[in-house]
PyMOL Python script that loads the backbone (N, CA, C, O; Angstrom):
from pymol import cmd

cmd.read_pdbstr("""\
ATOM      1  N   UNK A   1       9.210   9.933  -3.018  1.00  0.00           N
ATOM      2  CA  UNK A   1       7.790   9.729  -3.092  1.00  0.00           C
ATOM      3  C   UNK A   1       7.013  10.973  -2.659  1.00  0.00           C
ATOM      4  O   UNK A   1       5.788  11.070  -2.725  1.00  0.00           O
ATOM      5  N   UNK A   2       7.815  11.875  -2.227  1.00  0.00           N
ATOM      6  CA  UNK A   2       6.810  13.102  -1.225  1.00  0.00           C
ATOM      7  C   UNK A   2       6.086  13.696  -2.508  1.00  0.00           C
ATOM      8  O   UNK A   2       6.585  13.670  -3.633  1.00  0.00           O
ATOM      9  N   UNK A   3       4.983  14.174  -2.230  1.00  0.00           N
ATOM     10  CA  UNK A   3       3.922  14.515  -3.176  1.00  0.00           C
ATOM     11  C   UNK A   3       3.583  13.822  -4.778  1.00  0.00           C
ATOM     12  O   UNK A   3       2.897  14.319  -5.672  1.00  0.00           O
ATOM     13  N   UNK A   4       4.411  12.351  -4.772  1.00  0.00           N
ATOM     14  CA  UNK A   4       4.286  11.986  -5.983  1.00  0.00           C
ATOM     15  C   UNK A   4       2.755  11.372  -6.279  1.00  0.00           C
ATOM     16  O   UNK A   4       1.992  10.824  -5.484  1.00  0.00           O
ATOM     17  N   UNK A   5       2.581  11.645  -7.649  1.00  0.00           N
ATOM     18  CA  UNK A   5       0.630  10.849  -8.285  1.00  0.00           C
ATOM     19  C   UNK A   5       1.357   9.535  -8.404  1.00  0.00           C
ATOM     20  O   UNK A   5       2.227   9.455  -9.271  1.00  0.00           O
ATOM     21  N   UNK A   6       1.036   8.219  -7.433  1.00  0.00           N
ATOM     22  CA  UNK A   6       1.222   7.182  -7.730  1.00  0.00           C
ATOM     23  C   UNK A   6      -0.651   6.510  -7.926  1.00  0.00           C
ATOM     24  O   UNK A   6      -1.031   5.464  -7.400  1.00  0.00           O
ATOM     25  N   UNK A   7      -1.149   7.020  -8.408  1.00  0.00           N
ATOM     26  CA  UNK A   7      -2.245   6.649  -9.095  1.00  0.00           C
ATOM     27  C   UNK A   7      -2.552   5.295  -9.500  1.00  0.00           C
ATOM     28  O   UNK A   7      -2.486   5.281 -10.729  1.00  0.00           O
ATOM     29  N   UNK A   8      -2.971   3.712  -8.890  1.00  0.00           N
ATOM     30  CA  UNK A   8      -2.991   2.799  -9.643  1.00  0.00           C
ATOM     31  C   UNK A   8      -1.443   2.629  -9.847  1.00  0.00           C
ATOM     32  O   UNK A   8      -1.270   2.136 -10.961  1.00  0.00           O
ATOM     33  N   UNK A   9      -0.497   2.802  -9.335  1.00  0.00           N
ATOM     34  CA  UNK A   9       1.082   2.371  -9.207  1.00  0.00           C
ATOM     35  C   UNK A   9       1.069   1.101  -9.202  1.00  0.00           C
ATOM     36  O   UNK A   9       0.116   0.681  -8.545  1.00  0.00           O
ATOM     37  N   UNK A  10       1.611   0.418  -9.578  1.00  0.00           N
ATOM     38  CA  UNK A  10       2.281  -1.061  -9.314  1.00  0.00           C
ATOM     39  C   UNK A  10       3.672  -0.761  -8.915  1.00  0.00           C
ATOM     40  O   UNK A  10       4.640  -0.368  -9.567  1.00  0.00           O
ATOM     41  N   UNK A  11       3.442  -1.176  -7.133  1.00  0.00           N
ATOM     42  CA  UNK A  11       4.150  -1.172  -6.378  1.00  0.00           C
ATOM     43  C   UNK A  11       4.498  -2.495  -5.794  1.00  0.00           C
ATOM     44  O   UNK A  11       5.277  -2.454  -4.842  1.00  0.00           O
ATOM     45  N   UNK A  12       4.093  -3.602  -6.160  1.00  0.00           N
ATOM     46  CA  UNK A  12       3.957  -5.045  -5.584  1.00  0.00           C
ATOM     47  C   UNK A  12       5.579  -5.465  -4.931  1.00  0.00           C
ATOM     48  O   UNK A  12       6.522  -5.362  -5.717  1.00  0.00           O
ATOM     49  N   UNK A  13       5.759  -5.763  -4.012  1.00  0.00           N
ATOM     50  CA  UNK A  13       7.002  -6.429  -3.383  1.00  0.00           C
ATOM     51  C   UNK A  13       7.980  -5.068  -3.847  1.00  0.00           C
ATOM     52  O   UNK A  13       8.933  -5.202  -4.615  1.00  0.00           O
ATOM     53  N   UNK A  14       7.696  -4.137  -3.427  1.00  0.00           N
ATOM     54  CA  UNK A  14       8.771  -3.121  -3.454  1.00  0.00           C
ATOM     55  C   UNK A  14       9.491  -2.366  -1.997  1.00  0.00           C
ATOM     56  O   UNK A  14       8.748  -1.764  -1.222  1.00  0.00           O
ATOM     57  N   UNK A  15      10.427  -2.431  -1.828  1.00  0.00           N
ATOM     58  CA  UNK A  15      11.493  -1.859  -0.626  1.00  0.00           C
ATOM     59  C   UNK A  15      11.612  -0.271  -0.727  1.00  0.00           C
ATOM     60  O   UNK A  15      12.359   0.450  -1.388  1.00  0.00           O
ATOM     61  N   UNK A  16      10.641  -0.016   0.134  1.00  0.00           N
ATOM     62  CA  UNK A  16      10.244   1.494   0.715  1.00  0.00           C
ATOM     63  C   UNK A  16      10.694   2.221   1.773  1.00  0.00           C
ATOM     64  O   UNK A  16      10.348   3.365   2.069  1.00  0.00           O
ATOM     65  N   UNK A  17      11.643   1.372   2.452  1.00  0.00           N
ATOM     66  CA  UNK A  17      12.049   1.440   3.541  1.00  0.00           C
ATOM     67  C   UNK A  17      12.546   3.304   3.327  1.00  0.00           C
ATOM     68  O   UNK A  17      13.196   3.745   2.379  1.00  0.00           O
ATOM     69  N   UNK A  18      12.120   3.941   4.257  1.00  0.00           N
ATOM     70  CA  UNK A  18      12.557   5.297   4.706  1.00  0.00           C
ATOM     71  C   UNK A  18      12.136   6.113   3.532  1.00  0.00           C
ATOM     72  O   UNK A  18      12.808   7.102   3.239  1.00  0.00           O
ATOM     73  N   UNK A  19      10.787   5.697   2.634  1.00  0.00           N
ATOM     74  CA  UNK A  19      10.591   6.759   1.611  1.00  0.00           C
ATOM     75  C   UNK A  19       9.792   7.799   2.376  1.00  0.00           C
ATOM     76  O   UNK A  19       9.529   7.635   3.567  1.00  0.00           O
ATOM     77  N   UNK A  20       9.416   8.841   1.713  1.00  0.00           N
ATOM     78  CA  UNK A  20       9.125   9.985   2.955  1.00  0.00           C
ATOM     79  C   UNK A  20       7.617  10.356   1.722  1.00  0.00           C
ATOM     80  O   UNK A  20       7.700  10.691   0.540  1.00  0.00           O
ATOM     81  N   UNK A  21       6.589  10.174   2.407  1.00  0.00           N
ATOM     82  CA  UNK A  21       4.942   9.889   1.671  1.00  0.00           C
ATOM     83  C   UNK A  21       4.269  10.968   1.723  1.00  0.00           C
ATOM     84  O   UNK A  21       3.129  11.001   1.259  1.00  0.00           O
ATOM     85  N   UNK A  22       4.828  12.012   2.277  1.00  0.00           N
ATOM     86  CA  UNK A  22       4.153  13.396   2.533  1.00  0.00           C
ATOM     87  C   UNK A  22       3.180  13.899   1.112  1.00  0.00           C
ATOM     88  O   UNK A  22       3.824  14.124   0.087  1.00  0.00           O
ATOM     89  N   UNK A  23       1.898  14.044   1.069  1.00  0.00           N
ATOM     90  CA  UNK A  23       1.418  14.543   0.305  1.00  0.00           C
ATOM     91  C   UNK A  23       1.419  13.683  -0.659  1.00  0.00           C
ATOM     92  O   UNK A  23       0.969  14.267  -1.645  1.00  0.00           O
ATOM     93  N   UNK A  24       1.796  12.137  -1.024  1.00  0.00           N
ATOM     94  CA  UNK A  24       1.729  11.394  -1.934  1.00  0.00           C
ATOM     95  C   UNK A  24       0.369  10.821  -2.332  1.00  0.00           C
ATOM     96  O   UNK A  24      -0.425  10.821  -1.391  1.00  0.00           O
ATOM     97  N   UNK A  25      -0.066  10.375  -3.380  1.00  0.00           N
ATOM     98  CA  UNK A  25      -1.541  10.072  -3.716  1.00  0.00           C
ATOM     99  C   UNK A  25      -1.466   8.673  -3.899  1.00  0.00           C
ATOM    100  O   UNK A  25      -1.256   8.225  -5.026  1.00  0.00           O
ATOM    101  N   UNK A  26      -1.636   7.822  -2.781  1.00  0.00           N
ATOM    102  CA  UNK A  26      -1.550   6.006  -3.615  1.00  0.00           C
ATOM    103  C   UNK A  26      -3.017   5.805  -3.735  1.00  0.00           C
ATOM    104  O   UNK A  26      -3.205   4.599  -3.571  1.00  0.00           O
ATOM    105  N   UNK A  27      -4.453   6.575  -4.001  1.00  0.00           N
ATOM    106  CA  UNK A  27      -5.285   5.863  -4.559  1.00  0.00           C
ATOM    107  C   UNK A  27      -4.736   4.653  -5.598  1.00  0.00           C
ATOM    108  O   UNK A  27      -3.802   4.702  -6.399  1.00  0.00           O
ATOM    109  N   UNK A  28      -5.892   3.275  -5.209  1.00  0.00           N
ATOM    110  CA  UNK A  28      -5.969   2.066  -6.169  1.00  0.00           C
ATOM    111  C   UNK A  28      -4.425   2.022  -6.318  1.00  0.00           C
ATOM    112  O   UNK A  28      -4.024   1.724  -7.442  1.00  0.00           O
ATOM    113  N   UNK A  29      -3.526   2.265  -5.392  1.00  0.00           N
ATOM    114  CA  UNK A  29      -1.481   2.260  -5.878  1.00  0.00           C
ATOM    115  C   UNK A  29      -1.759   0.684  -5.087  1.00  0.00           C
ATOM    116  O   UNK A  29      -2.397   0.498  -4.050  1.00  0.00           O
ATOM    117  N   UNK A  30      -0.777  -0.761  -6.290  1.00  0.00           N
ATOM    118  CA  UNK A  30      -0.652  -2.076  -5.540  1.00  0.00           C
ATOM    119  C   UNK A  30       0.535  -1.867  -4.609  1.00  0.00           C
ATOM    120  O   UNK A  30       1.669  -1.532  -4.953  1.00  0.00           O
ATOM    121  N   UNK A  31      -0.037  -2.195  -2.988  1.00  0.00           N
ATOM    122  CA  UNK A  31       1.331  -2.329  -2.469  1.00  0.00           C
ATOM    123  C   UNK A  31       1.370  -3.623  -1.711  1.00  0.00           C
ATOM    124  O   UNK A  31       1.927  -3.580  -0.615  1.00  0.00           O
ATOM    125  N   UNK A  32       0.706  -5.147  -2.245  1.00  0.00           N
ATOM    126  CA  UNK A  32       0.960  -5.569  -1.920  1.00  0.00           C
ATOM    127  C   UNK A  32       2.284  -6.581  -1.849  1.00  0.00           C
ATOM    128  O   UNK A  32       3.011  -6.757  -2.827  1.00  0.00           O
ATOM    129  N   UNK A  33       2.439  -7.047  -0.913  1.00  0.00           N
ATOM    130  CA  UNK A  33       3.742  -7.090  -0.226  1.00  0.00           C
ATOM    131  C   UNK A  33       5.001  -5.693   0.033  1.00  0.00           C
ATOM    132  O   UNK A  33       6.119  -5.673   0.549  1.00  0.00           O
ATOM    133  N   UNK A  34       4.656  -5.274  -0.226  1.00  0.00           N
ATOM    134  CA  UNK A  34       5.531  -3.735  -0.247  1.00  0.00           C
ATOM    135  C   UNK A  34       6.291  -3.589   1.388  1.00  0.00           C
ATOM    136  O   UNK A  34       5.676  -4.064   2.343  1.00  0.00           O
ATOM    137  N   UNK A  35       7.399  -3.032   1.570  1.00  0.00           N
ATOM    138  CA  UNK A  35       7.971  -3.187   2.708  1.00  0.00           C
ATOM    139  C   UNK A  35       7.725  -1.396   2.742  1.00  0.00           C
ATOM    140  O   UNK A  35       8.304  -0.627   1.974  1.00  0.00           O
ATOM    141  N   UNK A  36       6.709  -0.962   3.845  1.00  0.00           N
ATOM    142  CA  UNK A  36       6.247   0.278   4.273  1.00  0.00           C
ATOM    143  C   UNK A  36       7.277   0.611   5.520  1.00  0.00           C
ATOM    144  O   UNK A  36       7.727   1.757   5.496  1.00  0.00           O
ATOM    145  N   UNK A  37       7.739  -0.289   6.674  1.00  0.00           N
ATOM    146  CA  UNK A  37       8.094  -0.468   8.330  1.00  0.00           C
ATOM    147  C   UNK A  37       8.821   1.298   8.405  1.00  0.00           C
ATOM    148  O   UNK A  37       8.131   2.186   8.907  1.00  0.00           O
ATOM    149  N   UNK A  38       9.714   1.499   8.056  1.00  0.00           N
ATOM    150  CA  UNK A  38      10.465   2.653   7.996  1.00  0.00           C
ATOM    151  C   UNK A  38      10.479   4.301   7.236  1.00  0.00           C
ATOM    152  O   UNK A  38      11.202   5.297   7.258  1.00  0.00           O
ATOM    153  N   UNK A  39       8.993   3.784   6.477  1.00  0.00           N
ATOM    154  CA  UNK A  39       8.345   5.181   5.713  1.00  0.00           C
ATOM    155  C   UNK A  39       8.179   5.739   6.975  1.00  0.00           C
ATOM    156  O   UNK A  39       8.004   5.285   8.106  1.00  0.00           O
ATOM    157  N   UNK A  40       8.338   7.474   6.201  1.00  0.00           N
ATOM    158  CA  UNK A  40       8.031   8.562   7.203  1.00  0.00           C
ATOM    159  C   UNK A  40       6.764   9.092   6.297  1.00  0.00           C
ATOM    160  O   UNK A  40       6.701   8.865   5.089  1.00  0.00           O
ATOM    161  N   UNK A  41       5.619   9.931   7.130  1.00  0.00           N
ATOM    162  CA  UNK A  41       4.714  10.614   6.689  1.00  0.00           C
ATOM    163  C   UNK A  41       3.759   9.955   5.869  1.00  0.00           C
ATOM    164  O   UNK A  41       3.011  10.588   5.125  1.00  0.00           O
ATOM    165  N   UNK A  42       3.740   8.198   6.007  1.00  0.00           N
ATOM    166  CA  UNK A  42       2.838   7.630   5.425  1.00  0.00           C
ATOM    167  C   UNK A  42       1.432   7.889   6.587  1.00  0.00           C
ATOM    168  O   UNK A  42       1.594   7.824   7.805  1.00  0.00           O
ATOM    169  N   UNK A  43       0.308   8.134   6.043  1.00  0.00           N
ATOM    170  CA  UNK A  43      -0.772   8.060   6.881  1.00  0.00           C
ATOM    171  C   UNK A  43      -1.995   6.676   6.625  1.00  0.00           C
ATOM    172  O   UNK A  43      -2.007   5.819   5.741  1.00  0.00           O
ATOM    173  N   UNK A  44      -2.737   6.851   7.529  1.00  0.00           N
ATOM    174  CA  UNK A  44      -3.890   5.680   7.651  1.00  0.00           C
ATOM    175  C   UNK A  44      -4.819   5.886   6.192  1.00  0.00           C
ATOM    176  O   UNK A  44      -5.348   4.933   5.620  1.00  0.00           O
ATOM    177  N   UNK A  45      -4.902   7.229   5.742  1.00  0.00           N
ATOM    178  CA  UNK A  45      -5.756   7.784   4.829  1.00  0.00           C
ATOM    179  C   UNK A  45      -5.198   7.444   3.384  1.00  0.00           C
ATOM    180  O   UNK A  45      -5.757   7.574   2.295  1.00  0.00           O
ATOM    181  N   UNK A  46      -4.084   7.026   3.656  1.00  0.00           N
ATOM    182  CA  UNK A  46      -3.508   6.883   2.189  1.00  0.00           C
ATOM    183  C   UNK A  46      -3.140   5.170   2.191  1.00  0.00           C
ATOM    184  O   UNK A  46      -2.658   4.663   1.178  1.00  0.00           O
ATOM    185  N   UNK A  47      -3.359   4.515   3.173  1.00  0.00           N
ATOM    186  CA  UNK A  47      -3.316   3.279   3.412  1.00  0.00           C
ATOM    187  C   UNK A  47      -4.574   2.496   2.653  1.00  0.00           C
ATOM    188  O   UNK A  47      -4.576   1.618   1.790  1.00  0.00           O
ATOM    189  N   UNK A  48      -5.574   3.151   3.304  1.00  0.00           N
ATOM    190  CA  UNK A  48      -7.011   2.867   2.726  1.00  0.00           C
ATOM    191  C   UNK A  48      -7.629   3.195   1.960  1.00  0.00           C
ATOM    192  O   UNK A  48      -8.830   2.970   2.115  1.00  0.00           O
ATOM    193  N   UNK A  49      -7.208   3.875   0.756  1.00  0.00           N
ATOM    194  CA  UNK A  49      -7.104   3.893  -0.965  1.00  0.00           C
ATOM    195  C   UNK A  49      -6.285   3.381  -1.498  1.00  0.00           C
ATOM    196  O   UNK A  49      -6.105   3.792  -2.644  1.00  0.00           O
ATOM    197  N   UNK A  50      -5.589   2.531  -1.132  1.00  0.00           N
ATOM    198  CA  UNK A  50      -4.075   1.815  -1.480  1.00  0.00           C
ATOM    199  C   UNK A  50      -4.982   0.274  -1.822  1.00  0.00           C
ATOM    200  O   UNK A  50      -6.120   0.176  -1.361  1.00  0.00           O
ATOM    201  N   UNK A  51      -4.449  -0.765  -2.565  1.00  0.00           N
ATOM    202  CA  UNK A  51      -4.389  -1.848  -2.085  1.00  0.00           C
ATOM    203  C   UNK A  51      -3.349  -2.996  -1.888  1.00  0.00           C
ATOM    204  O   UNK A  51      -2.409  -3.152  -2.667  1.00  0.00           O
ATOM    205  N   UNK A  52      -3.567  -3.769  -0.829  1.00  0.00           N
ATOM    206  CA  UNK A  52      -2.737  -4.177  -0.377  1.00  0.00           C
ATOM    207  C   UNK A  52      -3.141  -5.834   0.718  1.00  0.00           C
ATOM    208  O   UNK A  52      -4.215  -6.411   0.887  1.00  0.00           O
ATOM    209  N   UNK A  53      -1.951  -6.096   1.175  1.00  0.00           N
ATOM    210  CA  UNK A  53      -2.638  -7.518   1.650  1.00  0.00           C
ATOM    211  C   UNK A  53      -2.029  -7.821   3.060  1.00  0.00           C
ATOM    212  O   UNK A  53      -1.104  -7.159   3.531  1.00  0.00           O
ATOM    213  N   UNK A  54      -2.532  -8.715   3.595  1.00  0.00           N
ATOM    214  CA  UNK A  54      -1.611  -9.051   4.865  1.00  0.00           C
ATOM    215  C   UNK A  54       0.451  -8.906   4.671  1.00  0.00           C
ATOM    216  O   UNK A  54       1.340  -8.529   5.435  1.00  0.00           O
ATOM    217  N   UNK A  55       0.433  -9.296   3.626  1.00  0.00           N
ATOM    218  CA  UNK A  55       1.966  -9.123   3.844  1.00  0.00           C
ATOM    219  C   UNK A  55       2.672  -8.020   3.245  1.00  0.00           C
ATOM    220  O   UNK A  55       3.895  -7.996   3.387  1.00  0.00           O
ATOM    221  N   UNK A  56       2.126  -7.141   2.625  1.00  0.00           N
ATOM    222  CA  UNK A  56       1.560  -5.476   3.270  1.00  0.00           C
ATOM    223  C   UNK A  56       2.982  -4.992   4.442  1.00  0.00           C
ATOM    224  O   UNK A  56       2.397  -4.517   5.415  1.00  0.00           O
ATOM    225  N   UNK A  57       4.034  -4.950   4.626  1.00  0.00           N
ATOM    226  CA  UNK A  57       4.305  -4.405   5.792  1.00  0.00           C
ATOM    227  C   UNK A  57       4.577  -2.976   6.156  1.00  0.00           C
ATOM    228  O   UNK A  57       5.442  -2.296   5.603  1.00  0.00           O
ATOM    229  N   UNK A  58       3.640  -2.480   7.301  1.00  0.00           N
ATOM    230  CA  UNK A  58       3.381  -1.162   7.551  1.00  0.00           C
ATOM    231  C   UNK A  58       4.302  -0.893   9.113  1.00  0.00           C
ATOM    232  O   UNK A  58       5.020  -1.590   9.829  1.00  0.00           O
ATOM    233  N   UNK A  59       3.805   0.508   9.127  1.00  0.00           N
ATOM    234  CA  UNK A  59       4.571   1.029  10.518  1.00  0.00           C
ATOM    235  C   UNK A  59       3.525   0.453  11.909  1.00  0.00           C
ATOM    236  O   UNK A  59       2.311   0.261  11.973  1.00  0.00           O
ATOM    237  N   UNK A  60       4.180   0.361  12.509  1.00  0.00           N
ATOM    238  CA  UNK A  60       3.190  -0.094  13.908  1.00  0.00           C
ATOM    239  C   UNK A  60       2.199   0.969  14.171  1.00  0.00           C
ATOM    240  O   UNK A  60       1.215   0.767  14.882  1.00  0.00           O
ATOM    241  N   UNK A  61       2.408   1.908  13.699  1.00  0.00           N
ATOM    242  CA  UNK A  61       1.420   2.923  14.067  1.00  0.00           C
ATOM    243  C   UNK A  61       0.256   3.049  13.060  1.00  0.00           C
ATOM    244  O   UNK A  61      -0.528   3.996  13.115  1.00  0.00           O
ATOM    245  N   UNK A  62       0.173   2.122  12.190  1.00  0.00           N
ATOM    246  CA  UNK A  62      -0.951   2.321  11.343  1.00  0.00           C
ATOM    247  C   UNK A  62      -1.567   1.053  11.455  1.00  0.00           C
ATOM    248  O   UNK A  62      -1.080   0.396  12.375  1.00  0.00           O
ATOM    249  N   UNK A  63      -2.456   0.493  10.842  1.00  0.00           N
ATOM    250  CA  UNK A  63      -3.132  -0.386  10.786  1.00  0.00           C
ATOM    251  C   UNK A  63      -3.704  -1.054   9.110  1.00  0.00           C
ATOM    252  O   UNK A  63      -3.962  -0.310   8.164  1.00  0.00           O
ATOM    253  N   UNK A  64      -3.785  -2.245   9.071  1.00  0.00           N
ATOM    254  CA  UNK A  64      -4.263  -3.108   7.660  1.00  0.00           C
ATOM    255  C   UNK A  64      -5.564  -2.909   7.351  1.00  0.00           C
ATOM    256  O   UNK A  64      -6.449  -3.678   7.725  1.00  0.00           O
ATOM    257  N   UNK A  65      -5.826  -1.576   6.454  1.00  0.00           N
ATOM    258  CA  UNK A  65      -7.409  -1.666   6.067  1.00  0.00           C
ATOM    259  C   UNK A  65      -8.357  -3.339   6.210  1.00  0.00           C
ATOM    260  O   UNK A  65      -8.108  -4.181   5.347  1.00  0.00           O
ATOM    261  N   UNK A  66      -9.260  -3.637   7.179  1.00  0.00           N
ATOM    262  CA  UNK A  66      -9.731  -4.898   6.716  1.00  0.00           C
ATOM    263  C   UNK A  66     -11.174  -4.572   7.148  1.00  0.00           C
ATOM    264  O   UNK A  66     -11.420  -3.618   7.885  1.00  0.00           O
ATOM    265  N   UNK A  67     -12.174  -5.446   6.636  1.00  0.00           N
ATOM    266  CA  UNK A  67     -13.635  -5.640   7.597  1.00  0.00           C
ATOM    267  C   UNK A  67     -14.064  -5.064   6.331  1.00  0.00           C
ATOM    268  O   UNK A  67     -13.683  -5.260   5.177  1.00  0.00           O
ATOM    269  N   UNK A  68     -15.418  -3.906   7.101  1.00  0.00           N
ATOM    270  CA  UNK A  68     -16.647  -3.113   6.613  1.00  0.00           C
ATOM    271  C   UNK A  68     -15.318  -1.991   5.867  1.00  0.00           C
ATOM    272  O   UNK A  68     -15.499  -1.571   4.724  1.00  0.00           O
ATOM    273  N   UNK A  69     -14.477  -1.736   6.384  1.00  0.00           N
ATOM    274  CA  UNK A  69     -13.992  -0.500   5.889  1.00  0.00           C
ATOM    275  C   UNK A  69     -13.355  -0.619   4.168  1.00  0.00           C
ATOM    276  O   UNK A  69     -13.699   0.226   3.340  1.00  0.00           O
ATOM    277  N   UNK A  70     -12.466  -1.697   3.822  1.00  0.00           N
ATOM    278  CA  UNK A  70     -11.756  -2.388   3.083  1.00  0.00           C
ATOM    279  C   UNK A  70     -13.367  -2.617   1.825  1.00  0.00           C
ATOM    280  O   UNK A  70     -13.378  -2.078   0.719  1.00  0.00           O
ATOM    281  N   UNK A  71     -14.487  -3.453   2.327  1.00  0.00           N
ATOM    282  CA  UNK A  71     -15.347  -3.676   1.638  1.00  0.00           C
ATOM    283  C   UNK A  71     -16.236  -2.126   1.112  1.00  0.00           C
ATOM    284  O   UNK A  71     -16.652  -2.076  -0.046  1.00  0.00           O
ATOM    285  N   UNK A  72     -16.385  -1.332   1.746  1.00  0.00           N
ATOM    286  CA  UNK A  72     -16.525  -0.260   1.226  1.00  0.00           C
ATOM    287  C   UNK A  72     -16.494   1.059   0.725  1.00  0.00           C
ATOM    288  O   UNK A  72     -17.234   2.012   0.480  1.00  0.00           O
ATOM    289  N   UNK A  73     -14.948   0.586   0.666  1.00  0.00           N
ATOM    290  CA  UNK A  73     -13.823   1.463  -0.264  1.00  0.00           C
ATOM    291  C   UNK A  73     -13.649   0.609  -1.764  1.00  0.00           C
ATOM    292  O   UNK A  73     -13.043   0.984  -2.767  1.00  0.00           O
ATOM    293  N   UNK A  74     -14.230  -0.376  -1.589  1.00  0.00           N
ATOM    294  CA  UNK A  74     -14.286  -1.323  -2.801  1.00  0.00           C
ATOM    295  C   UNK A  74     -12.815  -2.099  -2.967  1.00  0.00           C
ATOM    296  O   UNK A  74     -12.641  -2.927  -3.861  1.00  0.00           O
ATOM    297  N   UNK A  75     -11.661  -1.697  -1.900  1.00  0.00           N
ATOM    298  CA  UNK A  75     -10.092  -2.413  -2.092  1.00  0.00           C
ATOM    299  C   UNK A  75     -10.213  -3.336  -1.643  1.00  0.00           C
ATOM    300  O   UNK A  75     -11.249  -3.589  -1.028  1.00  0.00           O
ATOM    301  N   UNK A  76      -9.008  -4.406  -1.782  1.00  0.00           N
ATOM    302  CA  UNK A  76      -8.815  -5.504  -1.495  1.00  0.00           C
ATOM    303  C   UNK A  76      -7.506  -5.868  -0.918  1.00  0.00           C
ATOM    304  O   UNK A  76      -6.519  -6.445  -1.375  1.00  0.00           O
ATOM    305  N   UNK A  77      -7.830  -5.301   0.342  1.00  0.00           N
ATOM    306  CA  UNK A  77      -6.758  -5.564   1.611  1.00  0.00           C
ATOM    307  C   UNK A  77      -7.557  -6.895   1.779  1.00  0.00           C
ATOM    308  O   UNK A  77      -8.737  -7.067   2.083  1.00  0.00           O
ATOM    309  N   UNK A  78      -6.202  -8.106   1.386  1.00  0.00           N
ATOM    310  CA  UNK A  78      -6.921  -9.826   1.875  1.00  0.00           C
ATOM    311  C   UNK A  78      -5.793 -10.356   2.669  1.00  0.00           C
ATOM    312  O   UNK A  78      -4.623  -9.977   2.716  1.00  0.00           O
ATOM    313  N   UNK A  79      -6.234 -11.053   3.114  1.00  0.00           N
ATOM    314  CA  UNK A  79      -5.248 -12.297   4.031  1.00  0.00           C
ATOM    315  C   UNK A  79      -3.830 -12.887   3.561  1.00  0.00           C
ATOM    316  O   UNK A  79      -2.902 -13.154   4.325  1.00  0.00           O
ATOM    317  N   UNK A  80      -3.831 -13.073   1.881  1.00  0.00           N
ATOM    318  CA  UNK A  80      -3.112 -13.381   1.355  1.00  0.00           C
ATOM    319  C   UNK A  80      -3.448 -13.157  -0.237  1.00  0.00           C
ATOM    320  O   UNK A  80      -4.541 -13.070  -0.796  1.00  0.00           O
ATOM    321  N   UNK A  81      -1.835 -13.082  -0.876  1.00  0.00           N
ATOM    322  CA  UNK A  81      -1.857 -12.532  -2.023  1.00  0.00           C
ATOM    323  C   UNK A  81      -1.086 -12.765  -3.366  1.00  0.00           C
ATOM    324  O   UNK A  81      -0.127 -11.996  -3.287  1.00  0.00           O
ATOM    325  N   UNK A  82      -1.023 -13.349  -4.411  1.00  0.00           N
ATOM    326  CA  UNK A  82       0.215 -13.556  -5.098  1.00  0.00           C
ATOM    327  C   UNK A  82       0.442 -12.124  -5.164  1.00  0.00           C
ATOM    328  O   UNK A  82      -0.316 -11.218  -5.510  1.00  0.00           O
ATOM    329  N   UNK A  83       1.911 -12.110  -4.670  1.00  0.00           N
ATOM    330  CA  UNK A  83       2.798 -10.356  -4.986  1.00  0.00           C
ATOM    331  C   UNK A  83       3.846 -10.457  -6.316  1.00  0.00           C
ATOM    332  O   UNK A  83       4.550  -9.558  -6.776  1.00  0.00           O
ATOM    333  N   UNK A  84       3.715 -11.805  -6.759  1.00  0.00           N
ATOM    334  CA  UNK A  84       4.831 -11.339  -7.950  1.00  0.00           C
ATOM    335  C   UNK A  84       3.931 -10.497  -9.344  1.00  0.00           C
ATOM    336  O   UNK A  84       2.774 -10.551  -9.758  1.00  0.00           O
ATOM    337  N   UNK A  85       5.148  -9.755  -9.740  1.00  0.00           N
ATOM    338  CA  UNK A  85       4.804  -9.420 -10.920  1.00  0.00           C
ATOM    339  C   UNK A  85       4.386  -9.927 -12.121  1.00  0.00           C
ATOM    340  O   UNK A  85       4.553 -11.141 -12.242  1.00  0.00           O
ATOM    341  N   UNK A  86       3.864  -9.318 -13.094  1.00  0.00           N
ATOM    342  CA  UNK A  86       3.352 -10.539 -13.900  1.00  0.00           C
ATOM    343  C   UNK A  86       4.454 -10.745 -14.882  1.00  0.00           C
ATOM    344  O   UNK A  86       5.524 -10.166 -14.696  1.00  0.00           O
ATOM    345  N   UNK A  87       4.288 -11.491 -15.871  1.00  0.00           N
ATOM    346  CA  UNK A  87       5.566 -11.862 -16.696  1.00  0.00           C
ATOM    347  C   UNK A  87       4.657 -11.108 -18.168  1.00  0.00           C
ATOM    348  O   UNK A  87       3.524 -11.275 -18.622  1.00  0.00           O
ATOM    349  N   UNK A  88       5.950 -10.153 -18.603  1.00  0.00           N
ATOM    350  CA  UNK A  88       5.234  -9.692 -19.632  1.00  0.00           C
ATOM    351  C   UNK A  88       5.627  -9.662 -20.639  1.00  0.00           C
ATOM    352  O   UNK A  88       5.104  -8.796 -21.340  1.00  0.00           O
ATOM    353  N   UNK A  89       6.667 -10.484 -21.279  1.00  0.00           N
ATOM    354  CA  UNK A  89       7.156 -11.322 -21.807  1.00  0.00           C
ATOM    355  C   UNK A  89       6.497 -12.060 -23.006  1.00  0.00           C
ATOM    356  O   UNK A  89       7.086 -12.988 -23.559  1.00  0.00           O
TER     357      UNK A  89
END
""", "prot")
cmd.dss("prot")
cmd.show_as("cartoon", "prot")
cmd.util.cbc("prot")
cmd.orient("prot")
């Protein structure tokens, strides 16, 4: 992931465990449900152009975009979320 354009990514329920985020772009990237716990070099700044939801799981050292901040970034960090993919089929 280090410096990758995940631009609007559909990332939904994906296992990230130990990807390394350095310089990566997740503007509007879905990570909800996404397992973050063990990323290295993910930051707060790339959290909050992301969207994502309570089950979202991040490193303890960051925090769940929510409130005034979430509402005016225009994302939708919510409480809860369908994370499956869609059927495209």
């Amino acid at each position: 992931m280090r410096g990758a354009c995940l631009i609007a990514a559909d990332l939904r329920g994906t296992d990230l465990s130990g990807a390394d985020f350095i310089g990566a772009d997740l503007r509007d990237a879905d990570i909800r449900g996404t397992e973050l716990t063990k990323s290295i070099f993910l930051t707060q700044a790339q959290l909050n152009v992301a969207k994502g939801d309570s089950s979202t799981k991040i490193p303890s050292s960051l925090t769940h975009p929510t409130g005034e901040l979430a509402k005016n970034k225009g994302k939708w960090w919510t409480k809860s979320s369908n994370t499956a993919r869609p059927n495209l089929t």
